[in-house]
Every structure is written in structure tokens, then in C-alpha cells.
MISEGU-239527 format. One record per atom (N, C-alpha, C, O, CB): x, y, z. Coordinates in steps of 0.05 Angstrom, whole numbers, padded with zeros to 5 digits, always signed. Glycine has a CB too. Layout:
! residues N
XYZ/...
END
This chain:
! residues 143
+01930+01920+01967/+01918+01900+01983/+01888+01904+01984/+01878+01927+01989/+01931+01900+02012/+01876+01886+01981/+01842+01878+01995/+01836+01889+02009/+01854+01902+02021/+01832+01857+02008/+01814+01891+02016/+01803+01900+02039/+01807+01875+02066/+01812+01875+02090/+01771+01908+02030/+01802+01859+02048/+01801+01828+02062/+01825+01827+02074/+01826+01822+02098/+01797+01801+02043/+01843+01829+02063/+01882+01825+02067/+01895+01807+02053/+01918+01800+02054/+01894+01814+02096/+01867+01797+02030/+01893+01789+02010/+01905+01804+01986/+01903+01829+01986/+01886+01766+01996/+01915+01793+01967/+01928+01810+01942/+01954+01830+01950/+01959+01851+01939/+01902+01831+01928/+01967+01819+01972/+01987+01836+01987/+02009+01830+01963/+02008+01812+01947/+01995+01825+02023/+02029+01852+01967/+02055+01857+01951/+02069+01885+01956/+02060+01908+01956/+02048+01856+01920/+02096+01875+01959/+02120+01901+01970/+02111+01926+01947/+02103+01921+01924/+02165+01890+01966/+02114+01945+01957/+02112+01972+01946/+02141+01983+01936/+02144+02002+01921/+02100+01991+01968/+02157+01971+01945/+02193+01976+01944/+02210+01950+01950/+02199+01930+01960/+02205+02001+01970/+02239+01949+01944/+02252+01931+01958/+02269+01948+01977/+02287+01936+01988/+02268+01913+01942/+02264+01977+01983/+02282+01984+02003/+02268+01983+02023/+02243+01979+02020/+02294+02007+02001/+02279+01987+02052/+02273+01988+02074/+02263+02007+02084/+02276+02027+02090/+02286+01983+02083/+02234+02003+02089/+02225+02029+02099/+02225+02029+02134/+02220+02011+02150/+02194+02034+02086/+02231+02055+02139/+02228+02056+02171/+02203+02070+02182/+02199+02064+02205/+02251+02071+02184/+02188+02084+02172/+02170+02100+02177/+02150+02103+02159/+02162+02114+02140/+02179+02118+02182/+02121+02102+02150/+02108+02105+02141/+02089+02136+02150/+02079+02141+02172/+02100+02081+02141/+02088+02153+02126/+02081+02181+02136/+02056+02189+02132/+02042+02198+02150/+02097+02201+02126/+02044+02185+02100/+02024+02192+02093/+02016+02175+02064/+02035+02169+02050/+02026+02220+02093/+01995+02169+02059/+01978+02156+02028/+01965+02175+02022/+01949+02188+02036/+01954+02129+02029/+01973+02179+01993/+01959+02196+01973/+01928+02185+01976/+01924+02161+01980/+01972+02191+01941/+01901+02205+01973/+01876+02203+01977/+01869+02188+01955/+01847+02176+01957/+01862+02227+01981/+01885+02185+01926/+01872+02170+01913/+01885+02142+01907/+01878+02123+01893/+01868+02184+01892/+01908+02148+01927/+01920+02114+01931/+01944+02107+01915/+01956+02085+01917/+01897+02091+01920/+01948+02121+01905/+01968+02124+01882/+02000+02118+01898/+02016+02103+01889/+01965+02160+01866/+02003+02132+01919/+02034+02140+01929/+02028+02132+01958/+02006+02133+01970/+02047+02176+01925/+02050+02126+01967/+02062+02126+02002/+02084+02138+02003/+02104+02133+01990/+02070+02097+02017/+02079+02161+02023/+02108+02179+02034/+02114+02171+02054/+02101+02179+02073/+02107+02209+02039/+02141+02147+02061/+02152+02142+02073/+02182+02148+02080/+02194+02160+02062/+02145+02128+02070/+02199+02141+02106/+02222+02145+02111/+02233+02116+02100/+02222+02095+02105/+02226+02154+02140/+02254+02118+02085/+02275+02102+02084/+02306+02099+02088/+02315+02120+02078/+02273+02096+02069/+02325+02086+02095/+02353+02086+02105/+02366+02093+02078/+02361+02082+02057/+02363+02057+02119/+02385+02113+02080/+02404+02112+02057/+02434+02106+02063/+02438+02101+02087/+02402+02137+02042/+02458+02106+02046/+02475+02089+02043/+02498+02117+02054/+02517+02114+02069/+02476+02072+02009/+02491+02142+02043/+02505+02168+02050/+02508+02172+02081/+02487+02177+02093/+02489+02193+02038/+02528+02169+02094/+02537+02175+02116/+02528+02201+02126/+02523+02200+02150/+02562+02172+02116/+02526+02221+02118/+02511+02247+02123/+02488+02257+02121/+02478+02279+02128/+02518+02260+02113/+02475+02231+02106/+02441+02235+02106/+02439+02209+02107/+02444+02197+02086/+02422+02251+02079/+02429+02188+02139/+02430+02161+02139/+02402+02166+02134/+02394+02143+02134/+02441+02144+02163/+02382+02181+02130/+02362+02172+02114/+02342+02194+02097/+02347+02218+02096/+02346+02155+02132/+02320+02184+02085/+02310+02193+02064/+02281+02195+02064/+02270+02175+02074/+02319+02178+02046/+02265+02215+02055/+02231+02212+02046/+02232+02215+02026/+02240+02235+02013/+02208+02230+02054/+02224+02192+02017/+02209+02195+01987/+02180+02180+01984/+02173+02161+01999/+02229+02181+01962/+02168+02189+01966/+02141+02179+01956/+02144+02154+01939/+02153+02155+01916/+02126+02201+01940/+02133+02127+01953/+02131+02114+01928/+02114+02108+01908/+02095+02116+01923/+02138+02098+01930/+02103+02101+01890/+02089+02079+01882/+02077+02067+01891/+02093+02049+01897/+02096+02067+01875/+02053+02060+01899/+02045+02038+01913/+02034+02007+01890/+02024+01986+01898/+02019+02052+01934/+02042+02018+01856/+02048+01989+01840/+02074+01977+01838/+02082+01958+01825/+02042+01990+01812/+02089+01995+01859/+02117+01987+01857/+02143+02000+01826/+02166+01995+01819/+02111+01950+01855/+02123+02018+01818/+02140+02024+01788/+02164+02042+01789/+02184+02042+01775/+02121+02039+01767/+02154+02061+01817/+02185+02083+01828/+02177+02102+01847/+02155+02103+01857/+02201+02104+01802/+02194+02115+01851/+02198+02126+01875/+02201+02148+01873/+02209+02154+01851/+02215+02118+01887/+02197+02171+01891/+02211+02195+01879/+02223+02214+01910/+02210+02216+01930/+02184+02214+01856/+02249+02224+01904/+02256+02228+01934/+02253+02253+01933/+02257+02266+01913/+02284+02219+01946/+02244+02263+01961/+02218+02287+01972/+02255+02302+01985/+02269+02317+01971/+02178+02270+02008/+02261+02295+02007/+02280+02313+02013/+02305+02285+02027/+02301+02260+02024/+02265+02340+02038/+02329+02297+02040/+02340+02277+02050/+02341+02285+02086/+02345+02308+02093/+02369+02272+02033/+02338+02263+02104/+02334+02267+02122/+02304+02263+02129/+02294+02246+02114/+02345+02287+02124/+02287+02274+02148/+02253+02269+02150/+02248+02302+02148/+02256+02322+02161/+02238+02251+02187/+02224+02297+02119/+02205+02316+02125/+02180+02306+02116/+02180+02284+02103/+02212+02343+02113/+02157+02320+02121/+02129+02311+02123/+02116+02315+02097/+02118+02340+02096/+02114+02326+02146/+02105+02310+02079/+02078+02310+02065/+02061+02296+02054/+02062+02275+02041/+02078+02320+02052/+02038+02316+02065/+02007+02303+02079/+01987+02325+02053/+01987+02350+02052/+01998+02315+02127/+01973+02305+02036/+01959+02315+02022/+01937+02330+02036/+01942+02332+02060/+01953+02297+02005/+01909+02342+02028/+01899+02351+02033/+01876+02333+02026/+01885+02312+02019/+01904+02373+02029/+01849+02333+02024/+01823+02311+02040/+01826+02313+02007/+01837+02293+01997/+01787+02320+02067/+01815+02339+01985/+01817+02335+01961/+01840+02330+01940/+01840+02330+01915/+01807+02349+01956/+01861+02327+01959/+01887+02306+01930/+01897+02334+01914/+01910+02332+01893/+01863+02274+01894/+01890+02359+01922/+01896+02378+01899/+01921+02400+01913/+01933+02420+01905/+01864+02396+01889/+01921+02384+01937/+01947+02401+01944/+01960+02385+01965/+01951+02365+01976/+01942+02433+01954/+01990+02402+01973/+02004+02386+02000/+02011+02403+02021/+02016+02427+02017/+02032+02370+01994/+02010+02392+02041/+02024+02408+02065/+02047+02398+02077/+02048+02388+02099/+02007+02412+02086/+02074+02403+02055/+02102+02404+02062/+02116+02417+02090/+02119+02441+02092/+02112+02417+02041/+02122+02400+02109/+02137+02410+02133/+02163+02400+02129/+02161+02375+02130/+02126+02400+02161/+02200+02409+02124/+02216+02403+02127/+02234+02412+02147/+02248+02433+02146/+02220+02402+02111/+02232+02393+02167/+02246+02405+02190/+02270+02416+02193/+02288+02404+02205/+02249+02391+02205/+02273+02445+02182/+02311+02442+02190/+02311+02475+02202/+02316+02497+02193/+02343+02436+02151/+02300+02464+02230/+02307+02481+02258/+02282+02510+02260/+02279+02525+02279/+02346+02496+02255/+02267+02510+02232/+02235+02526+02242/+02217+02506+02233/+02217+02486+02220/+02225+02559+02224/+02194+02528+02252/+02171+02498+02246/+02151+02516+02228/+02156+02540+02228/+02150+02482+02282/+02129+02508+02215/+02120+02517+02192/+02109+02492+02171/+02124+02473+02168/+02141+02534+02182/+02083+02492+02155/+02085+02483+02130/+02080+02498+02104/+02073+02521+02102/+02071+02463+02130/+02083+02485+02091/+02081+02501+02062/+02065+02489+02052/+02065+02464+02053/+02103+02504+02044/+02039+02506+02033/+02017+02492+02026/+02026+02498+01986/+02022+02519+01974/+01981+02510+02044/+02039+02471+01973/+02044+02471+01955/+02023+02455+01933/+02012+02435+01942/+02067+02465+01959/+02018+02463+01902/+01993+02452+01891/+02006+02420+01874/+02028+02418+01863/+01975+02479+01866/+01985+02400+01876/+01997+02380+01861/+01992+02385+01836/+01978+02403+01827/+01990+02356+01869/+02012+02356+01814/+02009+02360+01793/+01986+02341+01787/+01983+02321+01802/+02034+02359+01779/+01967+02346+01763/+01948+02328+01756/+01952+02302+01749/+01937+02283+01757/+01937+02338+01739/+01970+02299+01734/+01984+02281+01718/+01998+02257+01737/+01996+02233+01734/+02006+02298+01701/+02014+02272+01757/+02035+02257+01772/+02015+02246+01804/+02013+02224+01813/+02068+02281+01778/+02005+02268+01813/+01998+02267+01831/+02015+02276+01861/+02010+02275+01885/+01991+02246+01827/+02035+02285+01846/+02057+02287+01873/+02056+02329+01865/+02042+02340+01848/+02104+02261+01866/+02072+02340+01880/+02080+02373+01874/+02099+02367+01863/+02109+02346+01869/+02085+02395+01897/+02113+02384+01842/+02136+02384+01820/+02153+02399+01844/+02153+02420+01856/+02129+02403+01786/+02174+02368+01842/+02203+02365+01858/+02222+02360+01837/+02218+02349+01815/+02205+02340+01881/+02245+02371+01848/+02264+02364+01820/+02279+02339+01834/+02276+02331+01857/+02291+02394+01808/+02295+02327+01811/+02300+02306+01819/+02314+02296+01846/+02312+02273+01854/+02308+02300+01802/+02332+02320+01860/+02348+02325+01873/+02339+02315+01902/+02351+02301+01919/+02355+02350+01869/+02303+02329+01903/+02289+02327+01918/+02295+02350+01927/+02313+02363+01916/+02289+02308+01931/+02280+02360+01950/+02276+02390+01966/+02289+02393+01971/+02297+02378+01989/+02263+02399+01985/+02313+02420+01961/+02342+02426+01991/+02332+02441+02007/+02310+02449+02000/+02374+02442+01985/+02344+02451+02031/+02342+02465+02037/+02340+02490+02037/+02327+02504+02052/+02347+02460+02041/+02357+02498+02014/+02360+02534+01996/+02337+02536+01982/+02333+02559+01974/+02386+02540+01969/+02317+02516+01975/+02305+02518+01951/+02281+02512+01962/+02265+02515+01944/+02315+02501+01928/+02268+02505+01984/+02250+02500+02000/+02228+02516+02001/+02233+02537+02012/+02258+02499+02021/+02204+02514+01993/+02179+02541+01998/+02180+02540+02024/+02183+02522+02040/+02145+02538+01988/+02177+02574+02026/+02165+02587+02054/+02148+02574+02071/+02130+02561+02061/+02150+02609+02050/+02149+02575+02093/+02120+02565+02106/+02098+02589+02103/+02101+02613+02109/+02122+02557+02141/+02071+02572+02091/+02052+02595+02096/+02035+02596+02118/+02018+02614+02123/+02035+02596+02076/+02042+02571+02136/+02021+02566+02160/+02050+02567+02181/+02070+02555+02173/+01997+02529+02158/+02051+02579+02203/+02074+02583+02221/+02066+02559+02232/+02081+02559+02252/+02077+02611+02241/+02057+02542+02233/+02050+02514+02254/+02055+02494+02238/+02063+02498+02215/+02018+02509+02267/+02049+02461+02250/+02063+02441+02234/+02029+02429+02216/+02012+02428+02233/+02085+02411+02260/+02024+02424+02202/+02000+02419+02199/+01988+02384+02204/+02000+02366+02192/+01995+02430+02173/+01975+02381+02213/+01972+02346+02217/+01946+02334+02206/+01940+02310+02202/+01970+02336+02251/+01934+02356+02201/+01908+02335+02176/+01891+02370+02160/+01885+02393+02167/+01868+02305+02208/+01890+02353+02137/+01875+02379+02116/+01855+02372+02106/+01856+02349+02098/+01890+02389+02090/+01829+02385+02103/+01811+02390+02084/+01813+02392+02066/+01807+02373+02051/+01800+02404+02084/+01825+02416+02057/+01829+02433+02038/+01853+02458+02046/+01859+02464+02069/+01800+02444+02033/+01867+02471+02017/+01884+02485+02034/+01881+02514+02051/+01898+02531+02057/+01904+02486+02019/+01855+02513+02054/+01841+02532+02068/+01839+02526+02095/+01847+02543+02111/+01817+02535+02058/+01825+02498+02103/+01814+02481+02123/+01836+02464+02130/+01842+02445+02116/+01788+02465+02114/+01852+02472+02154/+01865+02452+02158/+01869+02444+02194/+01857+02458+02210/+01890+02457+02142/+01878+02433+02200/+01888+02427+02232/+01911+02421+02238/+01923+02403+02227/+01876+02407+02246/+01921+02435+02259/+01951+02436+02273/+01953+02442+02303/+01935+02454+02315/+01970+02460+02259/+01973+02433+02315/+01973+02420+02350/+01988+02449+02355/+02005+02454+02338/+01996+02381+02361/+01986+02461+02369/+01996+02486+02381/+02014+02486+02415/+02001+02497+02432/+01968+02504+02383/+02028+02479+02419/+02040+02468+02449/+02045+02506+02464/+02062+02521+02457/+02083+02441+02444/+02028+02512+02482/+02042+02537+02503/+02054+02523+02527/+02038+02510+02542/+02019+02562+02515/+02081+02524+02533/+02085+02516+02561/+02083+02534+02582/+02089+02557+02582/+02107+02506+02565/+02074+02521+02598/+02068+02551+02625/+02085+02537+02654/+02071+02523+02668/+02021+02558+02638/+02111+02540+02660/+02134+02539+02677/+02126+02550+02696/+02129+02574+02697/+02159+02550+02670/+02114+02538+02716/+02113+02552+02751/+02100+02577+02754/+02106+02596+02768/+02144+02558+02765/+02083+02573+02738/+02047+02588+02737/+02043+02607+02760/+02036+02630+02758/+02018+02562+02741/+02051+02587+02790/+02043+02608+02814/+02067+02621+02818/+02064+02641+02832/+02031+02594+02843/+02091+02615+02810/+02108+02629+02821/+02118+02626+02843/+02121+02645+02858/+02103+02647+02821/+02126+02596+02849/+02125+02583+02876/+02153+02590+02877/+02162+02599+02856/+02115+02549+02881/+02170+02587+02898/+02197+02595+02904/+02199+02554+02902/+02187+02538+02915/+02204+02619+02939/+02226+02549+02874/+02234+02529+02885/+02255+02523+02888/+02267+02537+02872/+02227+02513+02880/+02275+02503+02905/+02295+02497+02906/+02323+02501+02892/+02343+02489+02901/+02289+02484+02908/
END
């Protein structure tokens, strides 16, 4: 699409529910979409944004958010720790080398950052939301 808002056209014919992140050079959208598997009602994958294909990232929602220079990602797949993994892209593709299967769980890089990451520089330079809760601070007697 234009800047203006014309030259619009679907990126997919599936249904996306969530839009996550655009590749810096425009190339891909990592979005959520519904799948047909009763045990994984849905899916991230990266598409195309000429519409040519798709490629599925994991099943279920997980996050990746390139970095400001396109030369790497910061993979978060939620399944019960929090963490991302700072993985390098390919030149060629533009995405990190996923097999076709997409990310399992067994096969998942480590997190190298213990926090979730929400915007990158570089994979040096990055930013992440840190939550401490502090439960009845004074120590009030309550009910």
C-alpha cells in the first residue's frame, strides 16, 4: 500500500487475527492466524507481504520482532517461561532458518535475554517491560 492508501491488496487469503510485527525492510508480516487442528486452533507465521507464501514460525502465539537493522530477531515462544532468544537472519530470505515444521517446542533456542523483549536496536540494544509486584507494602493487617 501507498503512503496515500491506495494500491491496497490482501497479503493472504487466510484469516488473520493478530498482526505482530513488519520486517524493517518490508518484505514479511508476522501475524496470528486460525488453524483447522483442534489442538493448535491457531498459528504464527510470517507472510509475504506480495502475497507469494507464508512460512509458519510456531503453532499457537509466539512473538518475532526484528531488530531496527533487519539482521537479527528477538524470538519469544510462550510455553510457561518468559525469555527471548536473539536469533541471526538469513540474507537471502530475510526470516531466521526455521524448518518447515516451524519452532517446536524441543527444538526452541534458549532465551538469551530472561525478559520478553518489545523493541530492538540492535541485538545488543534492546528494550523490555519488567513488572515487580509489591502486595501490602505497609503490612497493614487485612481482613
Amino acid at each position: 500500500m501507498k503512503t496515500d492508501g491506495t494500491n491496497r491488496h490482501k497479503i493472504s487469503q487466510e484469516r488473520i487475527l493478530d498482526s505482530v510485527d513488519v520486517s524493517p525492510d518490508g518484505r514479511w508480516v508476522v501475524a496470528v492466524s486460525g488453524n483447522s487442528d483442534e489442538q493448535h486452533p491457531m498459528q504464527t507465521k510470517a507472510f509475504a507481504v506480495d502475497g507469494s507464501a507464508s512460512t509458519l514460525l510456531c503453532f499457537g502465539y509466539c512473538v518475532l520482532y526484528w531488530d531496527r537493522t533487519g539482521e537479527s530477531v528477538f524470538l519469544d515462544v510462550h510455553k510457561g517461561e518468559e525469555g527471548s532468544s536473539v536469533v541471526p537472519v538469513q540474507h537471502d530470505s530475510g526470516l531466521p532458518k526455521i524448518s518447515p515444521a516451524g519452532i517446536a517446542s524441543s527444538a526452541k533456542p534458549r532465551p538469551a535475554i530472561p525478559w520478553t523483549v518489545q523493541s530492538a536496536a540492535s541485538p545488543s540494544t534492546y528494550a523490555y517491560t519488567r513488572e515487580d509486584p509489591h502486595r501490602n507494602l505497609y503490612r497493614i493487617q487485612l481482613p
